[in-house]
Gaussian input, Z-matrix of N, CA and C with variables (Angstrom, degrees):
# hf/3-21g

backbone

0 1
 N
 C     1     B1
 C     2     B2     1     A1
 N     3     B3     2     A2     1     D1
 C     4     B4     3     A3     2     D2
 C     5     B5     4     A4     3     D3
 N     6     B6     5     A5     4     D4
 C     7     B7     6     A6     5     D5
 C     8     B8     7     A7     6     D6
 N     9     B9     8     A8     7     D7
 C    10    B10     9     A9     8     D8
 C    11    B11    10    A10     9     D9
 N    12    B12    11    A11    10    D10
 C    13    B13    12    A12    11    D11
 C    14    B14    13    A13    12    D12
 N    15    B15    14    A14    13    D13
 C    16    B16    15    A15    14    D14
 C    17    B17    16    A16    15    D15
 N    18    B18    17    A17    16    D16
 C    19    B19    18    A18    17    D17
 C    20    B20    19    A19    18    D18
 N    21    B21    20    A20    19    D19
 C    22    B22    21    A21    20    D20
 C    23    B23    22    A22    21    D21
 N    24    B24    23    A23    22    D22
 C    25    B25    24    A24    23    D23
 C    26    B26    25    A25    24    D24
 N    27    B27    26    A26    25    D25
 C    28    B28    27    A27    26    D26
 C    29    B29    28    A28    27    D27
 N    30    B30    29    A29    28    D28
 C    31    B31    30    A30    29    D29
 C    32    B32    31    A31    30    D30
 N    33    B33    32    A32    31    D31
 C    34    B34    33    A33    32    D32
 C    35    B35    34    A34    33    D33
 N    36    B36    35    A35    34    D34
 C    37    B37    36    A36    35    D35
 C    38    B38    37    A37    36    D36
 N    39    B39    38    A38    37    D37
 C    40    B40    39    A39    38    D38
 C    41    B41    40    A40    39    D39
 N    42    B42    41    A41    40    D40
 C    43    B43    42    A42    41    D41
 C    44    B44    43    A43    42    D42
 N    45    B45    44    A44    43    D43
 C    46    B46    45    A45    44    D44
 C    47    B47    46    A46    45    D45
 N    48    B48    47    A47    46    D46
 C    49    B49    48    A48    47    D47
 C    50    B50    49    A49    48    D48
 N    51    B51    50    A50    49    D49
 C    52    B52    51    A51    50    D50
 C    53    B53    52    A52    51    D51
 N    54    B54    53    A53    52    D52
 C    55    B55    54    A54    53    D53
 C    56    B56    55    A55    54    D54
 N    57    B57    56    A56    55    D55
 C    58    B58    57    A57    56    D56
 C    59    B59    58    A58    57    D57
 N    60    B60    59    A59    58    D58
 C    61    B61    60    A60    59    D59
 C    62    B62    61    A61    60    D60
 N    63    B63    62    A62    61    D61
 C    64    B64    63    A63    62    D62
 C    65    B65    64    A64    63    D63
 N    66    B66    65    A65    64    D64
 C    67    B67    66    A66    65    D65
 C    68    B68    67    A67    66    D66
 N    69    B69    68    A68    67    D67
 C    70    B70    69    A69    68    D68
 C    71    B71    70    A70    69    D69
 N    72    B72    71    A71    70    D70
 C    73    B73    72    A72    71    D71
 C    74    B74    73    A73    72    D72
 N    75    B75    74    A74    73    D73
 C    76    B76    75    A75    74    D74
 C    77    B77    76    A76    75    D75
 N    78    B78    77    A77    76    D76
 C    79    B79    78    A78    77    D77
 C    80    B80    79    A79    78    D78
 N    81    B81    80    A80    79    D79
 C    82    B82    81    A81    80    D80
 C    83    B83    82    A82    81    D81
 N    84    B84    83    A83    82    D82
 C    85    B85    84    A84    83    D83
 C    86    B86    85    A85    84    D84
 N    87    B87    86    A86    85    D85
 C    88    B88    87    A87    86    D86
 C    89    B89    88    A88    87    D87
 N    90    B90    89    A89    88    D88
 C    91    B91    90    A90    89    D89
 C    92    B92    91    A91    90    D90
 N    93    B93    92    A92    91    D91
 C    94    B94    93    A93    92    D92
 C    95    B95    94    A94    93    D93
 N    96    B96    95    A95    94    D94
 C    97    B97    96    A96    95    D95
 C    98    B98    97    A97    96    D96
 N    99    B99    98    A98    97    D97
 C   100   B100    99    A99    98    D98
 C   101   B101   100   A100    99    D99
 N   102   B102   101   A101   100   D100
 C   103   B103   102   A102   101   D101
 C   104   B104   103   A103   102   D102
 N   105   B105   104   A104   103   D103
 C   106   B106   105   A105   104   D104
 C   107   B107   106   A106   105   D105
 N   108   B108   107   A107   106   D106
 C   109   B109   108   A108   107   D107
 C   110   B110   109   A109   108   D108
 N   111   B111   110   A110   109   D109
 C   112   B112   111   A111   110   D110
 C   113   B113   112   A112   111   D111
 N   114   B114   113   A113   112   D112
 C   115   B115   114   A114   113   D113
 C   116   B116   115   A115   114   D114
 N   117   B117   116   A116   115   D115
 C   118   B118   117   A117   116   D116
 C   119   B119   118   A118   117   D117
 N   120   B120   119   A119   118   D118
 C   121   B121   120   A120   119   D119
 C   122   B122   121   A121   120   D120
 N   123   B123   122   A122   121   D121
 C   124   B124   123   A123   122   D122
 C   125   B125   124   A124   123   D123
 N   126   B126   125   A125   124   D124
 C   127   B127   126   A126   125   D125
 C   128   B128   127   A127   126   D126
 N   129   B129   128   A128   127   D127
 C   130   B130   129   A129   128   D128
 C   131   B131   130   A130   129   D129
 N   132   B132   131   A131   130   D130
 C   133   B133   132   A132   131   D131
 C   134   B134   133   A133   132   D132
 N   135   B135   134   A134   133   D133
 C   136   B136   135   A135   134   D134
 C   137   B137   136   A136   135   D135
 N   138   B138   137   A137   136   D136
 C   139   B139   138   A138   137   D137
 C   140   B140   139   A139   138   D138
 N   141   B141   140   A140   139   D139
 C   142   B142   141   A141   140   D140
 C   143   B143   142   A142   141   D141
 N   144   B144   143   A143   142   D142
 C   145   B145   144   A144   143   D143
 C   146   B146   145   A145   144   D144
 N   147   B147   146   A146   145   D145
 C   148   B148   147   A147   146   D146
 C   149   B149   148   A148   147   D147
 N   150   B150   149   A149   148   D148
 C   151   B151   150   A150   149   D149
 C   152   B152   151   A151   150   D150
 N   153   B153   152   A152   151   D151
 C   154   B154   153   A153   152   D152
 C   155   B155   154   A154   153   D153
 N   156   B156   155   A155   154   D154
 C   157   B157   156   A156   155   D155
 C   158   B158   157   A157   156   D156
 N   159   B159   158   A158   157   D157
 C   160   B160   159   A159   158   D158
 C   161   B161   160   A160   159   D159
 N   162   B162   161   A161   160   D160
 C   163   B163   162   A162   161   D161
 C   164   B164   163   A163   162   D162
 N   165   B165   164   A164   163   D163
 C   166   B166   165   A165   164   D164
 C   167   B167   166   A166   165   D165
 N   168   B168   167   A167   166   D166
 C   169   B169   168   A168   167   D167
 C   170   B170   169   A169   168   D168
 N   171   B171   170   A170   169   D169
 C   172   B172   171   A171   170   D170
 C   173   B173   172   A172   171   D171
 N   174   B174   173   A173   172   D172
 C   175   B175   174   A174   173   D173
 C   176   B176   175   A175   174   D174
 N   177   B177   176   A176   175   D175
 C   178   B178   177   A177   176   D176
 C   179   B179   178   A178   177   D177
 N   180   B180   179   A179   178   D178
 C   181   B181   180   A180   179   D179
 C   182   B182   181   A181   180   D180
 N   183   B183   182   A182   181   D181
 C   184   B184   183   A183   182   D182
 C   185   B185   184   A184   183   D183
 N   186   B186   185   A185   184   D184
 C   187   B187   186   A186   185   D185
 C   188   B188   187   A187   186   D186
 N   189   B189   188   A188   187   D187
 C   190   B190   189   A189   188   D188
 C   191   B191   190   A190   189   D189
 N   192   B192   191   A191   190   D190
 C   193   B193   192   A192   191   D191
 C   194   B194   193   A193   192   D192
 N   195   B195   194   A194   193   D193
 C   196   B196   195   A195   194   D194
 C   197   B197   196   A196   195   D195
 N   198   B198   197   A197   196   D196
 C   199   B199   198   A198   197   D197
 C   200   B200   199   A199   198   D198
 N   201   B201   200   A200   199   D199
 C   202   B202   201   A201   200   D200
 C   203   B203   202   A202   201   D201
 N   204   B204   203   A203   202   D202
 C   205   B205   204   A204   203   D203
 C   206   B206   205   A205   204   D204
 N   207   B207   206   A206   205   D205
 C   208   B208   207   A207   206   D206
 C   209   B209   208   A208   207   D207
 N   210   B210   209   A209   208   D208
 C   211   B211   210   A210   209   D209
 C   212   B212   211   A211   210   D210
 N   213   B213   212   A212   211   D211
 C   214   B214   213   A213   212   D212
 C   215   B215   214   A214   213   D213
 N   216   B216   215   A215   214   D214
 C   217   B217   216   A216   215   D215
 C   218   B218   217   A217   216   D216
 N   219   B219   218   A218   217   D217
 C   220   B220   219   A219   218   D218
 C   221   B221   220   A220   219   D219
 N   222   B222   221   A221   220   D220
 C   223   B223   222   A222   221   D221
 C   224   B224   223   A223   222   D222
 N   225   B225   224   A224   223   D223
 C   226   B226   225   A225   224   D224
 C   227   B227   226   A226   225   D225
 N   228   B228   227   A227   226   D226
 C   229   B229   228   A228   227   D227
 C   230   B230   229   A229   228   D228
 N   231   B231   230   A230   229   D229
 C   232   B232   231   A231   230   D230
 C   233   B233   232   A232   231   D231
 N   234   B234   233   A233   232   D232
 C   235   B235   234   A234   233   D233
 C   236   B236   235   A235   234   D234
 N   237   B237   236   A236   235   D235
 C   238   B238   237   A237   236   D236
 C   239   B239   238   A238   237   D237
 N   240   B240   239   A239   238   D238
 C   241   B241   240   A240   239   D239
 C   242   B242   241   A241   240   D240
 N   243   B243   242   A242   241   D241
 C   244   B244   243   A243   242   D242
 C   245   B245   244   A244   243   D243
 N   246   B246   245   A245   244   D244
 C   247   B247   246   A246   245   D245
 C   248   B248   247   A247   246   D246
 N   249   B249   248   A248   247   D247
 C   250   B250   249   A249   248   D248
 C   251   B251   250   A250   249   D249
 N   252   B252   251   A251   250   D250
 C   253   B253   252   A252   251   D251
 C   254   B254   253   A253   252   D252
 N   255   B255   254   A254   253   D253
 C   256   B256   255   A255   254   D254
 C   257   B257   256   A256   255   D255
 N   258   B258   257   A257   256   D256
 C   259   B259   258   A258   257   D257
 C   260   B260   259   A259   258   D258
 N   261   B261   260   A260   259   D259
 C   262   B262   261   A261   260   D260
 C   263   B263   262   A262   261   D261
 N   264   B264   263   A263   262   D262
 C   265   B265   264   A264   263   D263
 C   266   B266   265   A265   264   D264

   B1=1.4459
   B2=1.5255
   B3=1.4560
   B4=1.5017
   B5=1.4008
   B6=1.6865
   B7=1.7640
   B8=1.7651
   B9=0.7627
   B10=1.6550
   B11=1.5792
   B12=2.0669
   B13=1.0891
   B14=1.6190
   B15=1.6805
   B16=1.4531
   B17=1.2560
   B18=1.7620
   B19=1.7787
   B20=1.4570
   B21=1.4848
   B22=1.4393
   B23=1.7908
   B24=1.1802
   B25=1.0900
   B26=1.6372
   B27=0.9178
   B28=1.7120
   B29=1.7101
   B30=1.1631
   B31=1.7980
   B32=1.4158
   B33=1.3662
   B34=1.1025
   B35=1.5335
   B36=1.5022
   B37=1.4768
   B38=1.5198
   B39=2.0397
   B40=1.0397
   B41=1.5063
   B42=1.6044
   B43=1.6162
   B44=1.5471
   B45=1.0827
   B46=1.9221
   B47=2.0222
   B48=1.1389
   B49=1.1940
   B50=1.9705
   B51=1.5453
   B52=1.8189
   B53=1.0760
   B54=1.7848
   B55=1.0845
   B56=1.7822
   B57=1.8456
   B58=1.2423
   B59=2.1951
   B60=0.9656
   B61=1.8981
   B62=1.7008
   B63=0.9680
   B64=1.3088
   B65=1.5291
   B66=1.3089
   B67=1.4611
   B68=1.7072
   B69=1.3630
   B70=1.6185
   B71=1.9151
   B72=0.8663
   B73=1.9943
   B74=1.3862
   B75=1.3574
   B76=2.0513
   B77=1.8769
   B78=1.7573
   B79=1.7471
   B80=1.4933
   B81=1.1114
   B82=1.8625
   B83=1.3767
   B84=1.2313
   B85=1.7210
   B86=1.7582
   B87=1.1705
   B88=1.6799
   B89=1.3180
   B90=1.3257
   B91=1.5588
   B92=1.2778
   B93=1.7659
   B94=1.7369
   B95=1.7351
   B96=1.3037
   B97=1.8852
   B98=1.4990
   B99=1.7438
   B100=1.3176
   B101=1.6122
   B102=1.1682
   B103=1.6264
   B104=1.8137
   B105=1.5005
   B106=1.6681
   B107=1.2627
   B108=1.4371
   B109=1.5652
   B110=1.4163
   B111=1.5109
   B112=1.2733
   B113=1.7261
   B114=1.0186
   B115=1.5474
   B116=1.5119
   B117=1.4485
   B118=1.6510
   B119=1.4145
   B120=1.2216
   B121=1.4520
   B122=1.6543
   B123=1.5003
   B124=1.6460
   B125=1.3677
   B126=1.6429
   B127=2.1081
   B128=1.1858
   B129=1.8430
   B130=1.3756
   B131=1.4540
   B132=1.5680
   B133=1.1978
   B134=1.9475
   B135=1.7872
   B136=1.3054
   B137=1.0635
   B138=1.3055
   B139=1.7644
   B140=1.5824
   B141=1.3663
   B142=1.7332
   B143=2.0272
   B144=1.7754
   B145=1.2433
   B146=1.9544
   B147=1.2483
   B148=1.3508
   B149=1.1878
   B150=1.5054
   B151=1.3999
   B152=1.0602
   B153=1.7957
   B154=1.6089
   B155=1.2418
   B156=1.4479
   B157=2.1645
   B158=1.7580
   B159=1.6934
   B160=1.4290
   B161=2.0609
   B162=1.3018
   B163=1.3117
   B164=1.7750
   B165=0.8848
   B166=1.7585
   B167=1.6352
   B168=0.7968
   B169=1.5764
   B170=1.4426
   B171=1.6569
   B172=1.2211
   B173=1.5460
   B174=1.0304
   B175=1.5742
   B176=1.6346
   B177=1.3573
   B178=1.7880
   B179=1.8512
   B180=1.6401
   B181=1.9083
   B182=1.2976
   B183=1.2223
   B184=1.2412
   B185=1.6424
   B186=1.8770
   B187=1.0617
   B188=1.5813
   B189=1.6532
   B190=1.3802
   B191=0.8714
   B192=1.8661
   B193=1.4326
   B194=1.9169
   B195=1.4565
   B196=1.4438
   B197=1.6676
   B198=1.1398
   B199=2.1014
   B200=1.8084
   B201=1.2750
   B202=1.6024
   B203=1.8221
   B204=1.3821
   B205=1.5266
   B206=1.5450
   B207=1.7618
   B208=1.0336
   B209=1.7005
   B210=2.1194
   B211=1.4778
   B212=1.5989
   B213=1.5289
   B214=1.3054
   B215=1.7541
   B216=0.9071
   B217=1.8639
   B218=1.3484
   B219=1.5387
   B220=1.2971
   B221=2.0061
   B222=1.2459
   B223=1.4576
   B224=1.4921
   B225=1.5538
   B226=1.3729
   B227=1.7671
   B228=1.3592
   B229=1.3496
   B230=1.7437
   B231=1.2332
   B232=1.2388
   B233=1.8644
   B234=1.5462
   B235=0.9550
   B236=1.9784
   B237=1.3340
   B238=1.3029
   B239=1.2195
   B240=1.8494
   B241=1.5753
   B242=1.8898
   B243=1.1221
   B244=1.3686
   B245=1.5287
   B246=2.0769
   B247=1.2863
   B248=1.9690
   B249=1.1634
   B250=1.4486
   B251=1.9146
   B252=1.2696
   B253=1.3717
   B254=1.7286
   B255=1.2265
   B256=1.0045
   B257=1.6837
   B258=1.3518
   B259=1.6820
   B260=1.5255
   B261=0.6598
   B262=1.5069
   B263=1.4415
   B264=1.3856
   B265=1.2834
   B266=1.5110
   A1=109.03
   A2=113.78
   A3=115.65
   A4=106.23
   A5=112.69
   A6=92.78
   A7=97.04
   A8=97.97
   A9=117.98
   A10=89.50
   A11=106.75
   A12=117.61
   A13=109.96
   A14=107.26
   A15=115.38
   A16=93.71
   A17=104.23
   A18=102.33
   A19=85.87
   A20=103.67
   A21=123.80
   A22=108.57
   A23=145.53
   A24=156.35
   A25=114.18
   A26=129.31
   A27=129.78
   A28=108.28
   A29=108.05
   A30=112.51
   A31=115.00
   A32=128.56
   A33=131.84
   A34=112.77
   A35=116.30
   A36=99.88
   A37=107.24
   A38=101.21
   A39=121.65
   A40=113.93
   A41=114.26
   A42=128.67
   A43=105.17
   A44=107.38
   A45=124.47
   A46=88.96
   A47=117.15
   A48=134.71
   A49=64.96
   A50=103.06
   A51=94.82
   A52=125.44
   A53=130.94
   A54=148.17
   A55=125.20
   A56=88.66
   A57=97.68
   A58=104.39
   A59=85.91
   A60=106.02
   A61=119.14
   A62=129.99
   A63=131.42
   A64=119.56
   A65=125.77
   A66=108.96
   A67=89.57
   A68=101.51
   A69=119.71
   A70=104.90
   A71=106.44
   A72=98.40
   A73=92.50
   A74=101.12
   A75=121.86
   A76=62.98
   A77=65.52
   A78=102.47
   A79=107.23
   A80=102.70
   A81=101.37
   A82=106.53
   A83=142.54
   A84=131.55
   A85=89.44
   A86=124.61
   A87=119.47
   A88=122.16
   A89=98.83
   A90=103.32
   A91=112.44
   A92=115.95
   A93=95.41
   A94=75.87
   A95=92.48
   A96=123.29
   A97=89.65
   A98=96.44
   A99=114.74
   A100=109.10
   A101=134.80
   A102=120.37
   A103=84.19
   A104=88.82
   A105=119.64
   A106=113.03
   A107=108.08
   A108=106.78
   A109=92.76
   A110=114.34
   A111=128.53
   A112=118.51
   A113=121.41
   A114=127.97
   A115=103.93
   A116=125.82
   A117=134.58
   A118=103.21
   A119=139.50
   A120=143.73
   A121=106.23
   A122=115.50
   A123=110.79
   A124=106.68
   A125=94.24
   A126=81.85
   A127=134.22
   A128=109.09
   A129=112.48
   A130=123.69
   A131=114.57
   A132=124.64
   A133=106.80
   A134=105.82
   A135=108.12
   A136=125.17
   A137=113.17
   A138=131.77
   A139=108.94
   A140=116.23
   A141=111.93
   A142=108.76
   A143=88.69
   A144=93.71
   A145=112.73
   A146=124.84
   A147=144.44
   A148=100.77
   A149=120.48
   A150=116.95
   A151=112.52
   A152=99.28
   A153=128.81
   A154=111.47
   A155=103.49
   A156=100.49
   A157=124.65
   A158=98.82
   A159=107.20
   A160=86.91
   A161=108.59
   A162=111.44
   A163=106.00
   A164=98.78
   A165=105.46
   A166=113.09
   A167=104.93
   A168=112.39
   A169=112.06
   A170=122.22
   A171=150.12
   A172=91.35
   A173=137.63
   A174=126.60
   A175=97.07
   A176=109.33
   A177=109.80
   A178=98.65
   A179=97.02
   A180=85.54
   A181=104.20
   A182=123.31
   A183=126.61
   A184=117.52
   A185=101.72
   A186=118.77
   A187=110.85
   A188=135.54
   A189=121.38
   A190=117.11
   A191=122.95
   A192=120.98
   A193=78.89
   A194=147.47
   A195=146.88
   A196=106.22
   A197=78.36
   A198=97.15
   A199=91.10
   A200=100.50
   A201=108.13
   A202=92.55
   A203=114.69
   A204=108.31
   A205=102.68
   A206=109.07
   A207=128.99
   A208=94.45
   A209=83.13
   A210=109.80
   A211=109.85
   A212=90.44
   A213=101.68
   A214=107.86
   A215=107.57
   A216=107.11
   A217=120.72
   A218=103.50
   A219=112.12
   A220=87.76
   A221=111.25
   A222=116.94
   A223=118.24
   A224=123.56
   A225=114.28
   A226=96.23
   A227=127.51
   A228=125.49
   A229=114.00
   A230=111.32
   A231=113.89
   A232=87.91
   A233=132.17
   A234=104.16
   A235=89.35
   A236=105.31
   A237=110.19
   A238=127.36
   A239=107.70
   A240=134.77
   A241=100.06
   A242=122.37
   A243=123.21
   A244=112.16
   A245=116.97
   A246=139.87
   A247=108.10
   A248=115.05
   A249=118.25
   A250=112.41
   A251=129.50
   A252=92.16
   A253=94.81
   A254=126.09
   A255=129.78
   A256=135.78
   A257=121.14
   A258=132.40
   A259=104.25
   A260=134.66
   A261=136.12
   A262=154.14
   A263=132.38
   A264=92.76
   A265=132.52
   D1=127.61
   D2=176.94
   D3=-64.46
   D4=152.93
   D5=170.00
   D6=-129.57
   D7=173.11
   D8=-147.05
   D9=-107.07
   D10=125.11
   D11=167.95
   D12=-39.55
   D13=175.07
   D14=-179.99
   D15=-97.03
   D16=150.34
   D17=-175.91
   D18=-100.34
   D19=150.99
   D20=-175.58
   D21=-96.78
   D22=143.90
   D23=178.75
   D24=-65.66
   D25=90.28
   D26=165.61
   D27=-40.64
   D28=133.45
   D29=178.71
   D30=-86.53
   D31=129.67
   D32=176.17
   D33=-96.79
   D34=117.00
   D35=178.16
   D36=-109.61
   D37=132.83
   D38=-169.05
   D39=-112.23
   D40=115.69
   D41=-171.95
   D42=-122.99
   D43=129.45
   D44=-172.89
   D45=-71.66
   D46=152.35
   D47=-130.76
   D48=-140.24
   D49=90.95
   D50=164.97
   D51=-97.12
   D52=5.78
   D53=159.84
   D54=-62.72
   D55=-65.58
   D56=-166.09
   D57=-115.31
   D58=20.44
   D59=-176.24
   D60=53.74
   D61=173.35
   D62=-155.01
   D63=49.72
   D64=-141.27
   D65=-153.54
   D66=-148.16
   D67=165.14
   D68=-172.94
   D69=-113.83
   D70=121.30
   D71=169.92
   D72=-109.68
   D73=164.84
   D74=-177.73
   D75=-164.36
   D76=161.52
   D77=169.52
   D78=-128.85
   D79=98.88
   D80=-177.47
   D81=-58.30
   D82=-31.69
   D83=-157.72
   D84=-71.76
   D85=-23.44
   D86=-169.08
   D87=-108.93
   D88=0.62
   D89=166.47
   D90=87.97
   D91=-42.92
   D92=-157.06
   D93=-145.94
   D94=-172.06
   D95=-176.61
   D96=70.96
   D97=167.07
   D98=178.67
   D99=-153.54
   D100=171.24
   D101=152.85
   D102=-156.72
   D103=-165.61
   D104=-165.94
   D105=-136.58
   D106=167.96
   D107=161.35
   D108=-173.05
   D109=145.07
   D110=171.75
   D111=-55.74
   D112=-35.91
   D113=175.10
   D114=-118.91
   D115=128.75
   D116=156.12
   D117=-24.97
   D118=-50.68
   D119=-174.89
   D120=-63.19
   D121=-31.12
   D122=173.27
   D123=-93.18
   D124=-47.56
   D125=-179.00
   D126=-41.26
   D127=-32.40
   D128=169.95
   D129=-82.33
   D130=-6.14
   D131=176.50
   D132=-67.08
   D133=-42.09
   D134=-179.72
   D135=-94.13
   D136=3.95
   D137=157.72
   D138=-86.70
   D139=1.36
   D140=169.14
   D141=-95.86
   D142=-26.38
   D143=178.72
   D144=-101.17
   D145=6.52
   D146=145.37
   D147=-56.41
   D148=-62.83
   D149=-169.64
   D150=-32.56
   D151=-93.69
   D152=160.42
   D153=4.87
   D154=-94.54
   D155=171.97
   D156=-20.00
   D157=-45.92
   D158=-149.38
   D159=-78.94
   D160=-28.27
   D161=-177.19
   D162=-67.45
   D163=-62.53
   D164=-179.79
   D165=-50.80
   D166=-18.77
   D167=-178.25
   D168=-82.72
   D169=-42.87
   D170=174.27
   D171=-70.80
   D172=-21.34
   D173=-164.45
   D174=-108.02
   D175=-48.14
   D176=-168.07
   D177=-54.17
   D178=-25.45
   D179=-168.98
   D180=-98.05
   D181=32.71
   D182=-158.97
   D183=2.29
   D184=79.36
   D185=-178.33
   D186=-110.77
   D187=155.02
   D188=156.86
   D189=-46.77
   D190=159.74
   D191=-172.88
   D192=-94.81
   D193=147.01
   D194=121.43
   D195=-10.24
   D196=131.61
   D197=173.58
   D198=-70.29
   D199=148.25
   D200=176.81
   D201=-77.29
   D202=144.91
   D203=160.78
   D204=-82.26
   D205=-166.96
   D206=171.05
   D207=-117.75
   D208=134.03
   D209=-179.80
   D210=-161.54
   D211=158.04
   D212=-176.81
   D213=-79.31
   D214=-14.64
   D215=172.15
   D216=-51.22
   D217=167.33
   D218=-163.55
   D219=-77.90
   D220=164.55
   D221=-179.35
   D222=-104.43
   D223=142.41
   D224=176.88
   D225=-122.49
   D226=133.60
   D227=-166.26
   D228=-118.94
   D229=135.03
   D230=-159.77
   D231=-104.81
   D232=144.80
   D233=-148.47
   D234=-145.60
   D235=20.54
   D236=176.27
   D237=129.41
   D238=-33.46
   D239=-142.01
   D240=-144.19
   D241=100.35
   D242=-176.13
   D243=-31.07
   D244=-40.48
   D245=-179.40
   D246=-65.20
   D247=-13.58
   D248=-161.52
   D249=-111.90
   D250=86.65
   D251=172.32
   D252=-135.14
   D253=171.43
   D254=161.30
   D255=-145.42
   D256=149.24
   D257=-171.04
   D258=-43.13
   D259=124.67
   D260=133.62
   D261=-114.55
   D262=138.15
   D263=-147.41
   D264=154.67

């Protein structure tokens, strides 16, 4: 049985929102989209579902997904299953 490289964690970068309060996530490896969340504990909740989107989108065009870089950011992990991701970090 072949076994399947390790999937690497995409970086979520997380900036406090000093305008409108709470915090902003982007995913730099994808270039674009963004969301929010009132507490770091949700923002990264809607940066798992940023992911998700940003993955399905990359899949409907049957495009490569971007290699995750290396970063000191907190991590958002894509985990096989569009429904599955988790914090790391």
């Amino acid at each position: 049985m072949r076994r399947q490289p390790a999937k690497k964690p995409y970086s979520a970068l997380l900036e406090p929102d000093r305008n409108a309060g709470g915090y902003v996530v982007t995913l730099p490896d994808f270039g674009y989209g963004a969301t929010q969340g009132d507490t770091e504990e949700e923002a990264m909740e809607m940066a798992q579902e940023l992911l998700m989107l940003s993955i399905g989108d990359y899949m409907r065009d049957a495009r490569a997904l971007p290699l995750p870089r290396q970063s000191p950011q907190p991590k958002v992990s894509y985990r096989g299953s569009p429904h599955i991701a988790s914090r790391e970090g």
